[in-house]
C-alpha positions as CSV (number, residue, x, y, z in Angstrom):
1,X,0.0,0.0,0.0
2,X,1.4,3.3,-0.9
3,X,0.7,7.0,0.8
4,X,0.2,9.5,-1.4
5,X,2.4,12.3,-1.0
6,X,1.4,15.7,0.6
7,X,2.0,18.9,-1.1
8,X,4.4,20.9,0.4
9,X,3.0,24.3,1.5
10,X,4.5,27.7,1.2
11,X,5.0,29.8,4.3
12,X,7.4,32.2,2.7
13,X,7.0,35.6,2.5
14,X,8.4,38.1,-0.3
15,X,9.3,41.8,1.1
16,X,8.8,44.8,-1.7
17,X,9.4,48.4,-1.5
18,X,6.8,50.6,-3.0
19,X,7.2,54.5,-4.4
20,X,4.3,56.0,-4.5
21,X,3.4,58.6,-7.7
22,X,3.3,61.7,-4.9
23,X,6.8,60.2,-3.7
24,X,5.7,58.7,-0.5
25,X,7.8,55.2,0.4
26,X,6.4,51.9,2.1
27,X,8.9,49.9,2.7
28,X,9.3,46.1,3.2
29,X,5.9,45.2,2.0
30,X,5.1,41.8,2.9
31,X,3.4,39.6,0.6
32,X,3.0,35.5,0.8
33,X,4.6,33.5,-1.8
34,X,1.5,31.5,-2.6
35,X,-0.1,35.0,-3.5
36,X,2.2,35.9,-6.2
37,X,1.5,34.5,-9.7
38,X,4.5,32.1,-10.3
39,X,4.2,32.8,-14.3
40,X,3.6,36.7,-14.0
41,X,7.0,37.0,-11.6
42,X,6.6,40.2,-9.2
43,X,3.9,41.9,-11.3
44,X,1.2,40.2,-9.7
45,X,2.9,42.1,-6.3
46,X,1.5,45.4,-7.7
47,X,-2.3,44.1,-7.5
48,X,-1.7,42.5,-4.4
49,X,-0.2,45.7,-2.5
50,X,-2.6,47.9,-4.2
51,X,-5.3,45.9,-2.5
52,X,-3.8,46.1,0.2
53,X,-3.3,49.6,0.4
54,X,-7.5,49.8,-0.5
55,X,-8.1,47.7,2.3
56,X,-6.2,50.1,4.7
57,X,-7.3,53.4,3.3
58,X,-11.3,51.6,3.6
59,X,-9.9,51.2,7.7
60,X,-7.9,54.5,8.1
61,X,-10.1,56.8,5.9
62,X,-6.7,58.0,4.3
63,X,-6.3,56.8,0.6
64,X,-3.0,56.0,-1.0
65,X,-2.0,57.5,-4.2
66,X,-0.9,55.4,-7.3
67,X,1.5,53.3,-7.5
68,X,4.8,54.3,-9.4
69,X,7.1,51.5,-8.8
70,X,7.3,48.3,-7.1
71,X,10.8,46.4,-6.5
72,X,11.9,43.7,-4.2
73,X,13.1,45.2,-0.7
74,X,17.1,44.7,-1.1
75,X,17.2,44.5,-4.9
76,X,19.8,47.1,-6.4
């Protein structure tokens, strides 16, 4: 009799620094790995964080501006 093998799951997270159009910085931007569309590469982390950002401004009553640039936190 043979066990079928469990998948193994993803606990990782991806840090990204974000530049606002107005200039404003959020840094370190934590997004899971399991989020992140494997074939789109870090351009599913721009819908992702600007969700995120709508789902805080919804909370804070303080909206974000757009999004200018999105990078991985650490990468020159």
């Amino acid at each position: 009799m043979t066990m079928a093998k469990k998948k193994p799951v993803d606990n990782g997270f991806i840090m990204f620094d974000v530049v606002y159009e107005d200039g404003a910085r959020s840094s370190n931007r934590k997004i899971s790995t399991s989020e992140l569309d494997p074939f789109a590469g870090d351009a599913s982390a721009r819908a992702i964080i600007e969700a995120q950002d709508r789902k805080i401004a919804e909370m804070s009553g303080q909206p974000r501006g757009p999004v200018k640039t999105i990078k991985r936190s650490g990468a020159r």
